[in-house]
PDB file of N, CA, C and O in Angstrom, chain B, residues numbered from 101:
ATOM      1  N   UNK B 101      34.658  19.168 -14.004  1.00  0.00           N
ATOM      2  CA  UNK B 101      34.235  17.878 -13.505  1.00  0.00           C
ATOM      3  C   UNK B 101      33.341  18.084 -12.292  1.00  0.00           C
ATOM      4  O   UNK B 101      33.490  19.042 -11.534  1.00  0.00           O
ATOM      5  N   UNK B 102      32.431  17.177 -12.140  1.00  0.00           N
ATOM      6  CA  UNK B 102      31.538  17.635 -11.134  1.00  0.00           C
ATOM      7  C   UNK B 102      31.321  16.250 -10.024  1.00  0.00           C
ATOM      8  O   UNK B 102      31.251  15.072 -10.374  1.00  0.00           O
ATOM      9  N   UNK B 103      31.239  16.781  -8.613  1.00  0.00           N
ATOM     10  CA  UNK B 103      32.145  16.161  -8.045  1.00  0.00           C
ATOM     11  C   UNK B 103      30.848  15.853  -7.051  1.00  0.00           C
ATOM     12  O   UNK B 103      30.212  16.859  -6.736  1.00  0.00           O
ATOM     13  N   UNK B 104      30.213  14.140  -6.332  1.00  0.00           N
ATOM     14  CA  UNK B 104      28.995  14.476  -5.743  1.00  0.00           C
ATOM     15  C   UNK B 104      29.291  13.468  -4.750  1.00  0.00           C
ATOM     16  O   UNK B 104      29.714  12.371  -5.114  1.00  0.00           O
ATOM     17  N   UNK B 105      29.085  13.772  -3.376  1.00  0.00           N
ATOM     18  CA  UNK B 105      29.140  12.801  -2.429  1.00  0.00           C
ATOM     19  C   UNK B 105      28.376  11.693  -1.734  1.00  0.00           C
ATOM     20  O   UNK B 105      27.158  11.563  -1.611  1.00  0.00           O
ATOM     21  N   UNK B 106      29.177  11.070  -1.390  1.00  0.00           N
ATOM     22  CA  UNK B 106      27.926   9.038  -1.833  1.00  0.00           C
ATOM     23  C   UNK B 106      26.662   9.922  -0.509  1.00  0.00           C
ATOM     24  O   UNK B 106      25.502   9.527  -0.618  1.00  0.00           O
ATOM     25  N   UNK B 107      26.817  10.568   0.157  1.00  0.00           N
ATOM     26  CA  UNK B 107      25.818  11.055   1.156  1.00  0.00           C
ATOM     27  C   UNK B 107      24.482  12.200   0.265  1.00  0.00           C
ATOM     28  O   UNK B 107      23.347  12.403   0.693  1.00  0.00           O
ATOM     29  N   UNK B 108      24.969  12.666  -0.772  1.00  0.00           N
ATOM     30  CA  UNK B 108      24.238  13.477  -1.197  1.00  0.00           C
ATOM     31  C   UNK B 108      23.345  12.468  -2.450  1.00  0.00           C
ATOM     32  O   UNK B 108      22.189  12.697  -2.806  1.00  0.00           O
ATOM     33  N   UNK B 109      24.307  11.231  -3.018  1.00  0.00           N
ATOM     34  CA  UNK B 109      23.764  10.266  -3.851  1.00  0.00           C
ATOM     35  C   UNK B 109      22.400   9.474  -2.989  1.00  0.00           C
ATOM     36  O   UNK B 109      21.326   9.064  -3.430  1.00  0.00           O
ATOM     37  N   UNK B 110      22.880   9.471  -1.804  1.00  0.00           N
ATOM     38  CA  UNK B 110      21.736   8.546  -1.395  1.00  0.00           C
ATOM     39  C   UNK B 110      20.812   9.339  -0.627  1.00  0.00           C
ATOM     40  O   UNK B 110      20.116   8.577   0.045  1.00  0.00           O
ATOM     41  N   UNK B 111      20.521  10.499  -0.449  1.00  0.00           N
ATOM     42  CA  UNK B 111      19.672  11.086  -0.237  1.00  0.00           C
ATOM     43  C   UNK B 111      19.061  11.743  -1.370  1.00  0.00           C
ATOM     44  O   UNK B 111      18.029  12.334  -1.053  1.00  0.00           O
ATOM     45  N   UNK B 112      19.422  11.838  -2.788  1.00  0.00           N
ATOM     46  CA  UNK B 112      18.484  11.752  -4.029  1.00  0.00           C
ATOM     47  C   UNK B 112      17.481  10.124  -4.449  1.00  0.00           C
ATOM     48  O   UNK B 112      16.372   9.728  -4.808  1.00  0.00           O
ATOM     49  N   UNK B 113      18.760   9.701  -4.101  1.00  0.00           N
ATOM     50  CA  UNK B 113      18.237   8.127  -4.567  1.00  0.00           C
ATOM     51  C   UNK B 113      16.876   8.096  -3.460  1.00  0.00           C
ATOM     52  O   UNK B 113      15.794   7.958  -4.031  1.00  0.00           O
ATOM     53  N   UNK B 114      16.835   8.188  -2.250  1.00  0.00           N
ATOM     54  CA  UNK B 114      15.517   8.131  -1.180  1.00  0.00           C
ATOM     55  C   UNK B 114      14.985   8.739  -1.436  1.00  0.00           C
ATOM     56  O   UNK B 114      13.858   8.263  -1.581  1.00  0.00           O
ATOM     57  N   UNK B 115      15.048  10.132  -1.737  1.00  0.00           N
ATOM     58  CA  UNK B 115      13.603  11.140  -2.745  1.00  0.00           C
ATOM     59  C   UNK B 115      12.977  10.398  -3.798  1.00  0.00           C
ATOM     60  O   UNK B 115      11.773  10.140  -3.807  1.00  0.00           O
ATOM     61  N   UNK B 116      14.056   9.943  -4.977  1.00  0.00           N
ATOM     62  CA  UNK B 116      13.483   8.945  -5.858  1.00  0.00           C
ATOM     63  C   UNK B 116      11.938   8.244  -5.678  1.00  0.00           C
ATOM     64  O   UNK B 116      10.747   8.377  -5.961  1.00  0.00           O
ATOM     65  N   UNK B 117      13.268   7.104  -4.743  1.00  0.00           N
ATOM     66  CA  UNK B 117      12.113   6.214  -3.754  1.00  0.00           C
ATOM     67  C   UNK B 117      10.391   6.791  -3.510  1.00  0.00           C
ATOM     68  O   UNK B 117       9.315   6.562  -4.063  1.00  0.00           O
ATOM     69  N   UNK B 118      10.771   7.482  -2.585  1.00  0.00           N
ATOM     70  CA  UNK B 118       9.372   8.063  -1.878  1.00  0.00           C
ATOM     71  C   UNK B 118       8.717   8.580  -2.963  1.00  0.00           C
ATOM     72  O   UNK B 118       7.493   8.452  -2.991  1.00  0.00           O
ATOM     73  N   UNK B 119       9.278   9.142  -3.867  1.00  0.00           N
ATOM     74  CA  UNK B 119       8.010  10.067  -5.185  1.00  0.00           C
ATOM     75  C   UNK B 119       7.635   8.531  -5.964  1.00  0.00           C
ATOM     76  O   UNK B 119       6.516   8.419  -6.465  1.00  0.00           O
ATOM     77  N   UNK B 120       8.500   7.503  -6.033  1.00  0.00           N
ATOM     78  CA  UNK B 120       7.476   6.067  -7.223  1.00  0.00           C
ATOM     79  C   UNK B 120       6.837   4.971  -5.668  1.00  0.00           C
ATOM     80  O   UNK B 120       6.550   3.784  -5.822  1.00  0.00           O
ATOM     81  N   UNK B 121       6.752   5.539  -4.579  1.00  0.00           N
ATOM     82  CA  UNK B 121       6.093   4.939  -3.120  1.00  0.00           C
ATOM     83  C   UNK B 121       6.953   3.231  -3.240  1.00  0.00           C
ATOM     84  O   UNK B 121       6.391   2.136  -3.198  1.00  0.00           O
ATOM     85  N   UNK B 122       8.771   3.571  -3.427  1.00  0.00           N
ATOM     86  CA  UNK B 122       9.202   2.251  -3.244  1.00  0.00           C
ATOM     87  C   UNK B 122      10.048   2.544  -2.398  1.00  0.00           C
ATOM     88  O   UNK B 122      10.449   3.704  -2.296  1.00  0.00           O
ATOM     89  N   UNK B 123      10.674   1.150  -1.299  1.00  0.00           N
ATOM     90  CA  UNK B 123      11.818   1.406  -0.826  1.00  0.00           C
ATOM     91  C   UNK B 123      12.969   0.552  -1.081  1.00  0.00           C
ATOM     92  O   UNK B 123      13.737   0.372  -0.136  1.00  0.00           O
ATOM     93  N   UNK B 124      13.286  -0.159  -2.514  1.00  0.00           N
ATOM     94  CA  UNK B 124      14.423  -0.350  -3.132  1.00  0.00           C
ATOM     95  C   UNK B 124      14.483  -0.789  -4.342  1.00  0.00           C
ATOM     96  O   UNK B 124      13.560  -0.949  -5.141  1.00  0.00           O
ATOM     97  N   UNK B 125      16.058  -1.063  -4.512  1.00  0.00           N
ATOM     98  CA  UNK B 125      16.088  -0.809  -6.330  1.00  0.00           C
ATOM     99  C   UNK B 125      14.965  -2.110  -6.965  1.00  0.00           C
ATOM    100  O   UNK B 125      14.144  -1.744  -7.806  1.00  0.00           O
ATOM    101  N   UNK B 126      14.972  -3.685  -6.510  1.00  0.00           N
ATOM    102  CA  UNK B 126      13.936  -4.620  -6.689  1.00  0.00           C
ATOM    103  C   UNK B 126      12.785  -4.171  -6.902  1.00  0.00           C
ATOM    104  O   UNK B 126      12.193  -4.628  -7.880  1.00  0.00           O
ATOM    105  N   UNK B 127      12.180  -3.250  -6.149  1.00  0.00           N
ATOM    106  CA  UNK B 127      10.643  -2.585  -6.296  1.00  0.00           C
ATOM    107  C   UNK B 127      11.071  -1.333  -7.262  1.00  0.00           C
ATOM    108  O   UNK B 127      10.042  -0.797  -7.674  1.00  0.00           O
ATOM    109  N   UNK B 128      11.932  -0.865  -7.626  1.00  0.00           N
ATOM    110  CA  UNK B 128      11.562   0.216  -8.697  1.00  0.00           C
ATOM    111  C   UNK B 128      11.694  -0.675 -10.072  1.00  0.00           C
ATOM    112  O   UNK B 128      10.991  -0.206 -10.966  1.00  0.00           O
ATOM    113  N   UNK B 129      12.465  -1.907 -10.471  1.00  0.00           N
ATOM    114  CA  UNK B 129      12.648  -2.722 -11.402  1.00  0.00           C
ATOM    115  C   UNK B 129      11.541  -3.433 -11.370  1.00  0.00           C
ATOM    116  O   UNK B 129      11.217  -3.798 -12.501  1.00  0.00           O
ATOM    117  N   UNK B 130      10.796  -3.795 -10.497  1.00  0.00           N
ATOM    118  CA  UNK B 130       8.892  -4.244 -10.707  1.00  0.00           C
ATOM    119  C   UNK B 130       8.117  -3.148 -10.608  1.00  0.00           C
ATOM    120  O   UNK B 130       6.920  -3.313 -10.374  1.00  0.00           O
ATOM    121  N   UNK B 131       8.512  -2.168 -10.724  1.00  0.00           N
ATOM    122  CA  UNK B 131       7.179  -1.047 -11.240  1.00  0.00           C
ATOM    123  C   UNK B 131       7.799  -0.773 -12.890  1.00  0.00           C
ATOM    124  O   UNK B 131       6.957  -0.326 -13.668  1.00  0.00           O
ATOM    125  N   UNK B 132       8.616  -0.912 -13.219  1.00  0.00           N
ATOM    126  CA  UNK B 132       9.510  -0.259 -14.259  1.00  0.00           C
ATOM    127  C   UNK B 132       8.883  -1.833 -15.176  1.00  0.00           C
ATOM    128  O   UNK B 132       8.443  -1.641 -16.310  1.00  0.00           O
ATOM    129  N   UNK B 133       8.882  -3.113 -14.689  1.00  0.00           N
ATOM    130  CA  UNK B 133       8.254  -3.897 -15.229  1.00  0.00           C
ATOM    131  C   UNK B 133       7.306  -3.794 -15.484  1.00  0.00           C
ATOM    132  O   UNK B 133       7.142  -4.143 -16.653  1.00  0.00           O
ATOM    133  N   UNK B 134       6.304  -3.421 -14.948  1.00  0.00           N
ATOM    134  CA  UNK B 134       4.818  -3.315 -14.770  1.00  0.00           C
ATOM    135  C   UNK B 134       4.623  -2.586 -15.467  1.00  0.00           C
ATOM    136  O   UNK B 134       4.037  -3.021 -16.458  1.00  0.00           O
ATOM    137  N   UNK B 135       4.897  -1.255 -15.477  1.00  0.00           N
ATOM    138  CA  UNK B 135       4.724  -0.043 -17.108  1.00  0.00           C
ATOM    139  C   UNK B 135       4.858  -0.463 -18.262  1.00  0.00           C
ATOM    140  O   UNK B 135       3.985  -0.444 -19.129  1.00  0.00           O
ATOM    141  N   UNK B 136       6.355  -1.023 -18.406  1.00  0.00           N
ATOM    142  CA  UNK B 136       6.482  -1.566 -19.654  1.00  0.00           C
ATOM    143  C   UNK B 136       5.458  -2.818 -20.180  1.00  0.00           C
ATOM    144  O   UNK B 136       4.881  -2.446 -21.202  1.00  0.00           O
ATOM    145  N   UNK B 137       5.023  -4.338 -19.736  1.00  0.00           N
ATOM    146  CA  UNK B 137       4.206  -4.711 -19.717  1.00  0.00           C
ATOM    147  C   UNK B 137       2.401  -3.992 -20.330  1.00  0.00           C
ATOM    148  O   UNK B 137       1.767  -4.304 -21.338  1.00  0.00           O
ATOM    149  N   UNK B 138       2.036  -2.941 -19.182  1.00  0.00           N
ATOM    150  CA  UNK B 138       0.601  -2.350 -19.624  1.00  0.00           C
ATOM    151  C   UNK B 138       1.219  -1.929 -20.947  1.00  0.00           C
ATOM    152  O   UNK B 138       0.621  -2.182 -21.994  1.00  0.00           O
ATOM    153  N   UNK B 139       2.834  -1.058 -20.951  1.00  0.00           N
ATOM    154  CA  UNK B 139       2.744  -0.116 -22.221  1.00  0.00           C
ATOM    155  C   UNK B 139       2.815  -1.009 -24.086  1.00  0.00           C
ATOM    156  O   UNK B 139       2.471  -0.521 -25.163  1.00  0.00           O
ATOM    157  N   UNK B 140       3.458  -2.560 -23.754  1.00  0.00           N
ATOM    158  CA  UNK B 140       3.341  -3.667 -24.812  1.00  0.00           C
ATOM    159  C   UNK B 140       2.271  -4.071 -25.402  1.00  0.00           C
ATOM    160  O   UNK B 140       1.938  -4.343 -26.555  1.00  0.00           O
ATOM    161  N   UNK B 141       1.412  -4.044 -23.541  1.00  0.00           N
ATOM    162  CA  UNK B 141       0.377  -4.708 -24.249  1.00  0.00           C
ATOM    163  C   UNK B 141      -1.218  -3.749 -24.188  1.00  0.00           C
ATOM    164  O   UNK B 141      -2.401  -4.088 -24.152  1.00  0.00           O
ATOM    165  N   UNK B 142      -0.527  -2.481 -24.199  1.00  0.00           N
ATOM    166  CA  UNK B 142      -2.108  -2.012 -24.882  1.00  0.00           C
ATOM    167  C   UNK B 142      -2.737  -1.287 -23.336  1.00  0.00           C
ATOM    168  O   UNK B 142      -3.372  -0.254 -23.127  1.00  0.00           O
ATOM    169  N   UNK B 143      -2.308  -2.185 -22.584  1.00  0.00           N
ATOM    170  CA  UNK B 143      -3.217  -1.932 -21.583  1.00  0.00           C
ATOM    171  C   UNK B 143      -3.343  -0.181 -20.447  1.00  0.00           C
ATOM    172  O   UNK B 143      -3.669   0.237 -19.336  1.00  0.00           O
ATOM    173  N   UNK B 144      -2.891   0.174 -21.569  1.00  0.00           N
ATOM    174  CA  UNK B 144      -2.874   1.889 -20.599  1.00  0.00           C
ATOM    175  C   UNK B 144      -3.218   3.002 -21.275  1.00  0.00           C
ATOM    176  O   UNK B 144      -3.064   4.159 -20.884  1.00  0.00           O
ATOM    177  N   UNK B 145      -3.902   2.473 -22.769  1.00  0.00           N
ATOM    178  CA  UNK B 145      -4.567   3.104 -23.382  1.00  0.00           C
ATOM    179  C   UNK B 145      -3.826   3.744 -24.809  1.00  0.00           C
ATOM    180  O   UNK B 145      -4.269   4.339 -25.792  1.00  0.00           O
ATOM    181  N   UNK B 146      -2.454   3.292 -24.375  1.00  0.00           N
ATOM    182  CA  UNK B 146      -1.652   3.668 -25.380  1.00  0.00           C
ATOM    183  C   UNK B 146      -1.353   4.995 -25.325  1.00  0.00           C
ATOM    184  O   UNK B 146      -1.580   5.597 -24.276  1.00  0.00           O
ATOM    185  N   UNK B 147      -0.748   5.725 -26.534  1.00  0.00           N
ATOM    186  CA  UNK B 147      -0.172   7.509 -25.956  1.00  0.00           C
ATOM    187  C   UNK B 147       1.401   6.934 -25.482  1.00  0.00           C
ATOM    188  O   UNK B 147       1.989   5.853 -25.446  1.00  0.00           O
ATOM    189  N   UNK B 148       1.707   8.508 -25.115  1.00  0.00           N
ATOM    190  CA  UNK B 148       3.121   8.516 -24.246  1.00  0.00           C
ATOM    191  C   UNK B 148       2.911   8.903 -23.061  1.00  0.00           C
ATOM    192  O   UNK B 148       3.166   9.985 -22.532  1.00  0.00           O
ATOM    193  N   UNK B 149       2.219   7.560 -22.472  1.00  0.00           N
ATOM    194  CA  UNK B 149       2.276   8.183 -20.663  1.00  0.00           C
ATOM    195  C   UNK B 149       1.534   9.535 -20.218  1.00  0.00           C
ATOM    196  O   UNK B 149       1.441   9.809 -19.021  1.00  0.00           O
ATOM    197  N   UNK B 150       1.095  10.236 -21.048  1.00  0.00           N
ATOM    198  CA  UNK B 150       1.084  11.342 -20.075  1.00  0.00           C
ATOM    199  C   UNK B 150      -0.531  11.988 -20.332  1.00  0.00           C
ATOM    200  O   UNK B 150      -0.745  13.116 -19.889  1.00  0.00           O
ATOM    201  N   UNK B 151      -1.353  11.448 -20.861  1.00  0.00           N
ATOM    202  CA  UNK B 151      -2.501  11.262 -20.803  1.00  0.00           C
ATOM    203  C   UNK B 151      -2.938  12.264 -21.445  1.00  0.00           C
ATOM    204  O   UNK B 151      -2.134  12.734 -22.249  1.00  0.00           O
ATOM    205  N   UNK B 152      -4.163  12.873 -21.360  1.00  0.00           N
ATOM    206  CA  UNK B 152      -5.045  13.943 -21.816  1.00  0.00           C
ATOM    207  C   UNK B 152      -5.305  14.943 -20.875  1.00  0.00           C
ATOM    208  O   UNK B 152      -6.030  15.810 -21.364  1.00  0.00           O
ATOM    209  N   UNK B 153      -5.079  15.100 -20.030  1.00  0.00           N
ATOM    210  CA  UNK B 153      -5.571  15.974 -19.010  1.00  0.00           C
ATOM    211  C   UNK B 153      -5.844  17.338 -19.252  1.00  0.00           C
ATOM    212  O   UNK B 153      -6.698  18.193 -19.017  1.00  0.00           O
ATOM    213  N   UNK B 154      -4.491  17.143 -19.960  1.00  0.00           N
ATOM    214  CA  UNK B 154      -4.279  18.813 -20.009  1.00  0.00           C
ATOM    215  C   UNK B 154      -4.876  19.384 -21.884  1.00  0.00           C
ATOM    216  O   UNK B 154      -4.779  20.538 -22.299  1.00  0.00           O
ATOM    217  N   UNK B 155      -5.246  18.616 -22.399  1.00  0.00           N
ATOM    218  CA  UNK B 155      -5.699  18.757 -23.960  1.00  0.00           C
ATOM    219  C   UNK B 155      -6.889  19.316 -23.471  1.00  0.00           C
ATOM    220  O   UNK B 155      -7.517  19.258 -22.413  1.00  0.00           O
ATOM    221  N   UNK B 156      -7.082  20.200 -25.189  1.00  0.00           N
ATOM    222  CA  UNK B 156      -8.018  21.123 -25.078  1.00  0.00           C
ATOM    223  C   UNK B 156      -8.881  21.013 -26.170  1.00  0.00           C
ATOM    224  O   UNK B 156      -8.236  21.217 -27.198  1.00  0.00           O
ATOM    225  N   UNK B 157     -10.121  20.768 -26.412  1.00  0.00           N
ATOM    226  CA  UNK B 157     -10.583  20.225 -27.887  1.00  0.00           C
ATOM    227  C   UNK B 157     -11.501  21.607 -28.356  1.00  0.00           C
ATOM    228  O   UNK B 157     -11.853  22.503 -27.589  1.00  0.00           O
ATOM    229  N   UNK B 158     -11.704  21.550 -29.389  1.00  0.00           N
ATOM    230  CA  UNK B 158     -12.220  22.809 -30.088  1.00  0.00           C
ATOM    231  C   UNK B 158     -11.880  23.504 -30.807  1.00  0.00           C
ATOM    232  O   UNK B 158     -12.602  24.442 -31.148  1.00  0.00           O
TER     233      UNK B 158
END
């Protein structure tokens, strides 16, 4: 069993935060809206998120 303390929970949860530039759960549930939204309606080009960057054609 693995055993984690509410001090070590909320200092992941604030890394979270800072890497999607939010500071609470309301603003990660309106960015989490906002993805889903572009991803319904087309508007992000479609794919799985993770773009072309790294594709190689030839």
């Amino acid at each position: 069993r693995l055993v984690v303390s509410e001090n070590t929970t909320k200092s992941h949860i604030k890394s979270i935060y800072q890497k999607l530039g939010v500071h609470s759960r309301s603003e990660v549930l309106e960015l989490v809206d906002e993805a889903c939204a572009c991803a319904s309606s087309g508007r992000d080009g479609g794919g799985d998120g993770h773009g072309d960057a790294g594709a190689v054609s030839g």
